[in-house]
N, C-alpha and C positions, 0 to 999 in steps of 0.2 A: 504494500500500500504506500502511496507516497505520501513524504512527509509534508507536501504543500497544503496547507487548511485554508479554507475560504469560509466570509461570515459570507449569510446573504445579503442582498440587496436591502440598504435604510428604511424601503418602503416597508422589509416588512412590519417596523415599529409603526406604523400605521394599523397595518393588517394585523399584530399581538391586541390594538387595542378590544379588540370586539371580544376577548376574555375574559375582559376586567369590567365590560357593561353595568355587570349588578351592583358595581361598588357605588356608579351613580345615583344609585336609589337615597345613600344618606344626605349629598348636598339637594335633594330634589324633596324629600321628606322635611329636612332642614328649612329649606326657604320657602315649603307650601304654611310650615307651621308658625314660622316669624313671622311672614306677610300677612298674616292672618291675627298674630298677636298684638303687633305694633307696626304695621305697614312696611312703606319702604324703607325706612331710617333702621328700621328692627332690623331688615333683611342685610343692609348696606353693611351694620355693622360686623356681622356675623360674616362676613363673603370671604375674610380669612381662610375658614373652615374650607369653605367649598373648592378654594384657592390649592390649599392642605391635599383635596381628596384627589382633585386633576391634578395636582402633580404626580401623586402617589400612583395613581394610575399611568401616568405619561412612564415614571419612571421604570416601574414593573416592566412595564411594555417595554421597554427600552434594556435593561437588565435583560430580559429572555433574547432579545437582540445580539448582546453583546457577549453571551456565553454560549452563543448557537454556530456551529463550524459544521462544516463538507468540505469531501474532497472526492475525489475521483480519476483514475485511471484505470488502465486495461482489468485490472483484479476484481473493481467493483466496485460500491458508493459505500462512502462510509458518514456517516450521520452522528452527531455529538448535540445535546441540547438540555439546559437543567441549571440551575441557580444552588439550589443546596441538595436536589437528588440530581442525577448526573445521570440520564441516559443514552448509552450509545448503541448503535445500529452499524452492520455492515453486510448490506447484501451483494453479492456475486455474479459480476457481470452475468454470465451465461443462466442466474434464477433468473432474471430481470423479463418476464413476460412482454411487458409494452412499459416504452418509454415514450413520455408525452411531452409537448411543450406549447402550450394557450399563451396566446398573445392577446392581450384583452388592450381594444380599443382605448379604453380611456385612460393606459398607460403606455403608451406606446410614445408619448414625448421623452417620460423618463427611462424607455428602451428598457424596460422590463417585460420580464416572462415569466410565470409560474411553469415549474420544472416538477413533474410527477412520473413517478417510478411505480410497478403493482407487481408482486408476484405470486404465485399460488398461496404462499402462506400468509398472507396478510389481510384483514378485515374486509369484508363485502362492500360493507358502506363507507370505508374511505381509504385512501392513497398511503399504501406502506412508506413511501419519502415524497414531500412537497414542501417546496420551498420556492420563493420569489426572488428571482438570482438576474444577472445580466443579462443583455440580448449575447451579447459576444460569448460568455460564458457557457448559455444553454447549447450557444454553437458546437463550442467547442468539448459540451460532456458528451452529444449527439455524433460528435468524429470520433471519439472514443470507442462507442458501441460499434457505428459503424465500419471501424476498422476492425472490430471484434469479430461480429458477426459476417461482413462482406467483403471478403477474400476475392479482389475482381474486380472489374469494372461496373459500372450500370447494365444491365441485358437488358428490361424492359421496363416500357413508362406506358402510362395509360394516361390520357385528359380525356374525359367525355362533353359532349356536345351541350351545350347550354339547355338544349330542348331535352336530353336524356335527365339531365338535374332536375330540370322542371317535373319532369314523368316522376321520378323520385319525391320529390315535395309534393305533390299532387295525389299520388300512392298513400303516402306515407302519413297525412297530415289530418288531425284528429279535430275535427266542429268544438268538442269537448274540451280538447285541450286549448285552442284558441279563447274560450268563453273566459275558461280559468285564467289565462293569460290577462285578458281586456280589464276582467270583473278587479283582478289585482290591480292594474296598472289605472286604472282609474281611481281605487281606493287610494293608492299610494300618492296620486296628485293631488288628491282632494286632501290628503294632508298636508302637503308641500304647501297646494296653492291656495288651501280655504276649501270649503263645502260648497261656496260658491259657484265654485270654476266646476266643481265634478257635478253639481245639481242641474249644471246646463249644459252639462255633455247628455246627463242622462235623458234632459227635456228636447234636447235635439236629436239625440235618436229617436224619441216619442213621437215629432213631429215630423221628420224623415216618414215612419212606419204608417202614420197616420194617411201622408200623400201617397205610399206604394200599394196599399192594402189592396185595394182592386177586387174589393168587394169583399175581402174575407173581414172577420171577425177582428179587432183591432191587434185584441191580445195573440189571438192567433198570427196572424200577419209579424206580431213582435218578436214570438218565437222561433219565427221560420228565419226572420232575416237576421235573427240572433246568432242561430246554427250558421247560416253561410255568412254573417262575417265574420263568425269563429274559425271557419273553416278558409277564411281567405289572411286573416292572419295567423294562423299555422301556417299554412303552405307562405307566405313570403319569408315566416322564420326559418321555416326548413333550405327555402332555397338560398336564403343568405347565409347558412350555417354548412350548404353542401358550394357552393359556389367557388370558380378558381381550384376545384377537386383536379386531384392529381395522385394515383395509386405507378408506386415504383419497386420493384423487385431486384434484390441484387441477392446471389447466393441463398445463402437463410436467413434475410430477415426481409421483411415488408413495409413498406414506408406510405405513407397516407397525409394528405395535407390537401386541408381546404377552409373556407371561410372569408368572407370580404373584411366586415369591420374585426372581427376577431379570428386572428388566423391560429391555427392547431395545427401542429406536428406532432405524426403518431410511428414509433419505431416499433415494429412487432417481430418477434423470434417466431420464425414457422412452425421449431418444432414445441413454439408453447401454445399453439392455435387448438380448443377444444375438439371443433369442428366447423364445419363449413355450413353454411343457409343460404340456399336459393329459396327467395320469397314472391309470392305473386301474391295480388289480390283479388276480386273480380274482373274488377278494370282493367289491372294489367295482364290477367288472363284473356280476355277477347282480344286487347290489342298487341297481345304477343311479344309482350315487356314481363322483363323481373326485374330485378334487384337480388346484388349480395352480399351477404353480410359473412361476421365469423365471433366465433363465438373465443375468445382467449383473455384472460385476465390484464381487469385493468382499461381494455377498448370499449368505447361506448359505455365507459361507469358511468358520467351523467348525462342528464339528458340533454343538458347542450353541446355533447361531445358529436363530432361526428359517426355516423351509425352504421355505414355500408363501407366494403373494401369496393364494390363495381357498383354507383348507382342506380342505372339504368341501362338494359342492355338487351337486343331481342333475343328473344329464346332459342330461335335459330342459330343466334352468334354466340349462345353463353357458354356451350364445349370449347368452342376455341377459344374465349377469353380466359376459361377457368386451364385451359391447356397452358398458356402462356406462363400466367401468374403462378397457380395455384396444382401444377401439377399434382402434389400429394393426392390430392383430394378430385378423384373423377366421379361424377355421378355416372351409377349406375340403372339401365330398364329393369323393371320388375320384376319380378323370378317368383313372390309368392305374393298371392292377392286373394282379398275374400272371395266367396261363392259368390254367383250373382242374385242369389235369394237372401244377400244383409243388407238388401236397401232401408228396411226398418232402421235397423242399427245403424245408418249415419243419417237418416232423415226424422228418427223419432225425437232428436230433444228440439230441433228449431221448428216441429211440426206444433207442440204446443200456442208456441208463441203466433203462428199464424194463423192458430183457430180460437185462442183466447181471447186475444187484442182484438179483433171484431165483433167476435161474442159479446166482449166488455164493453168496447165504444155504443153499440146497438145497444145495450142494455140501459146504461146510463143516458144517453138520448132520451131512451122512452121515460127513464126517472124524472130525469132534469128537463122539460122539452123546451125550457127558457134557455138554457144554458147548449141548444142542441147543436147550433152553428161551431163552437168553440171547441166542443167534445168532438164531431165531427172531424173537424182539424187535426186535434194533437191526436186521435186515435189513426188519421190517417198517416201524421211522420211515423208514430212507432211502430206503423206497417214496416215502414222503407229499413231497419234494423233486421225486424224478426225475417221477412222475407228473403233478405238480403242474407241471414247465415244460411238460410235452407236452399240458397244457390251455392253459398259454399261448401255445404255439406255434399248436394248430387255432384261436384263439379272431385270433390272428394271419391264419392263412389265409382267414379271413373279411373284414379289414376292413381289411389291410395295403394300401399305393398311396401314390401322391405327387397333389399339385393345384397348380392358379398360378392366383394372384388379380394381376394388374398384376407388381409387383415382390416380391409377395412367394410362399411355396411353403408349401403345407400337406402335411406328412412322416404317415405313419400307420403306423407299424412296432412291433413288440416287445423288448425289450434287458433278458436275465436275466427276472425273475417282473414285468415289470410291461408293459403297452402305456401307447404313448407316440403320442400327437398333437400334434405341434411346425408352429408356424408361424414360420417364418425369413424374416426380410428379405433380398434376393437380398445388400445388399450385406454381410452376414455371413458370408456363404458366405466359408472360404478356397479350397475349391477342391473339385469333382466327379470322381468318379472311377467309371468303367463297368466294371466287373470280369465276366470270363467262363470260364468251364471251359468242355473241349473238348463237354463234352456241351449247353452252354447257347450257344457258337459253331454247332453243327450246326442247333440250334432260334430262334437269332438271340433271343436272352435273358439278358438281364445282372443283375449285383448293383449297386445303387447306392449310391455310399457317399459322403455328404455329411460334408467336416468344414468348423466353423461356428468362427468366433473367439470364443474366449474366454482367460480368465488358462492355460486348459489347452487342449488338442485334445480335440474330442470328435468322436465319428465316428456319425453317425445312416447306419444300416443297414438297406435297402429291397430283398426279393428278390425275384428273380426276374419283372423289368420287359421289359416289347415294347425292343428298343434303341433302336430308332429312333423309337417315340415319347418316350422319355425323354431320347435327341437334340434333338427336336424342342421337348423343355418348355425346355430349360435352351440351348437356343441354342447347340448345340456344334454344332462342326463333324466333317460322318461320318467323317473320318479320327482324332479321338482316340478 
């Protein structure tokens, strides 16, 4: 290890202070209860104190700064950080799953970067080493690996087509998650700006909904255009977060970089990659678009990380894309698929939902027939949901099955609104599992349920499989 130690970057005594938050509660308890006793003169006199507690905090903040060191060469990252307990870290280049580096726009005068490190053993919910280090710096810890891992020149680079990113944010982009977005980002200015400013955002979208309604019901009309412009800001997040995308392979490691206002650099070890996901939707099933992603610790921890190794890519073209890149990992055709008598069994749970929600809407009409226009309405969006899994389920009964190439298993199943094409290395596999109901014990036909390591359990779900070929793929013995 070398002897060179680096502190990070000053801002993080900025970023130390959000630890020491709660200490602000005594000057804020302090001057609600002077102001209250003796006015301003009470409070003026006392501001000593509060004087006392920000520095206390400034200082703290500052201490964890100034006892906090890294270093980094070819052996691995080594981590020191602690005032009176003293903890140190040193993980090894080659654990190092993904190395990442976010460039967040609103520090990019002061040429900073947040620098994060994930490897199998470390926490789900957060970055085994992150630290807020130089632009030059994260350069130069990211030539390190990659002279670790990429013994070679460059061999290939991918940029895709602005219109393939669009297909991806488009795919990908959630009405619900947009809502949550908006419903924040207005909360949080109506604290900035006053109640004011947010009481006329909300009364101008009132009066927006009011002019588009076109006959529907006011509130209904509110909901609907609620949903698509949730759904139009996701999809410009997504595509400002995939934008300037650029996937690069050299040797065994994988490089990944994209974002406008916040750019991310992502270094990923091939052989730390769980497995591989080709994802379609409905959408991008009829227009013969995927996306793909992969599954290895540490990529895609948050949700404003970048999410796909290939965003957008026709179906046609994703063997030779995944041949280039991603050789390990070849999807394989079908080799075991259910009988064509288990259409129940991928069409019975979203069948409820298409005969309930109508039942229910008709029902409530007749209750409510003041209210009938509006019940109308919202029974008729949460058709477009329940309808919409029960095409993903038949589009499921189609092409659902498992394969084996050598050591590895090509998965073809559906999970919520999307289909999934996963190629798993056997030794990710933690464990298989043949699951049966009595009605699927009579017909000797099982559920197979693979969970794969990763920082979380994920459970990839395959119905209604021959048993005993599925026995036969995965080398178990007929007694489990």
């Amino acid at each position: 290890m070398s002897d060179t130690r680096h502190r990070p970057h000053p801002y993080m005594v900025i970023h130390n202070l959000r630890r020491f938050l709660a200490l602000l509660v005594i000057p804020l308890v302090r001057g609600f209860a002077t102001a209250l006793g003796g006015g301003f003169a009470a409070w003026l006199a006392g501001a000593w104190a509060d004087i006392l507690v920000l520095s206390l905090i400034l200082g703290l903040s500052t201490l964890q700064w100034v006892f906090c060191f890294y270093s980094c060469d070819k052996k691995g990252l080594y981590f020191a950080r602690g005032v009176l307990f003293r903890k140190r870290m040193f993980i090894p280049m080659e654990k190092i799953s993904t190395l990442s580096v976010v460039r967040p726009f609103y520090l990019r005068w002061l040429h900073v970067v947040r620098l994060r490190a994930d490897t199998l053993a470390g926490p789900s919910d957060q970055e085994d080493f992150s630290l807020f280090v130089g632009q030059g710096e994260a350069e130069r810890i990211l030539g390190v690996r990659k002279k670790e891992l990429e013994e070679g020149r460059l061999t290939r680079q991918y940029r895709p087509r602005s219109l393939y990113v669009a297909a991806l944010a488009a795919f990908s982009s959630s009405s619900f998650a947009g809502v949550f977005f908006l419903s924040t980002l207005i909360s949080q200015t109506g604290q900035l700006l006053g109640n004011e400013f947010s009481d006329r955002l909300y009364g101008t979208f009132e009066h927006i909904t009011q002019l588009l309604a076109f006959g529907l019901p006011p509130a209904a009309a509110a909901l609907g255009y609620l949903l698509l412009f949730g759904w139009l800001i996701a999809f410009t997040i997504n595509f400002i977060r995939h934008k300037n995308f650029c996937l690069r392979r050299r040797a065994d490691c994988v490089q990944v970089s994209g974002g406008i206002f916040t750019n991310r650099d992502y270094s990923v070890s091939v052989d730390q990659i769980n497995y591989l996901d080709i994802r379609q939707s409905v959408l991008s099933f009829l227009l013969r678009f995927c996306s793909v992603h992969i599954s290895a610790v540490g990529y895609a921890k948050r949700k404003e990380d970048v999410s796909s190794v290939v965003p957008a890519v026709r179906t046609r073209d994703v063997g030779k894309t995944l041949g280039m890149f991603f050789p390990e990992f070849v999807a394989q055709p079908r080799q075991v698929w259910h009988n064509p008598g288990a259409l129940f069994k991928f069409i019975g749970d979203p069948s409820w939902g298409c005969v309930l929600i109508p039942g229910a809407t008709l029902l409530l009409r007749w209750i409510f027939p003041d209210w009938g226009s509006f019940i109308g309405w919202v029974g008729f969006m949460l058709c477009f949901p329940a309808y919409w899994f029960l095409i993903v389920r038949l589009i499921d009964y189609f092409s659902a099955g498992i394969a084996r190439d050598g050591e590895h298993y090509t998965l073809h199943y559906s999970e919520g609104y999307y289909l999934h094409t996963v190629v798993i290395p056997r030794s990710r596999i933690a464990y298989v599992c043949l699951r049966q109901s009595p009605i699927q014990s009579l017909d000797k036909k099982c559920d197979l349920l693979i969970y794969s390591y990763s920082e979380k359990k994920h459970r990839h779900h395959i119905r209604n499989l021959d048993r005993q070929a599925a026995i036969e793929l995965f080398d178990l013995s007929p007694e489990n």
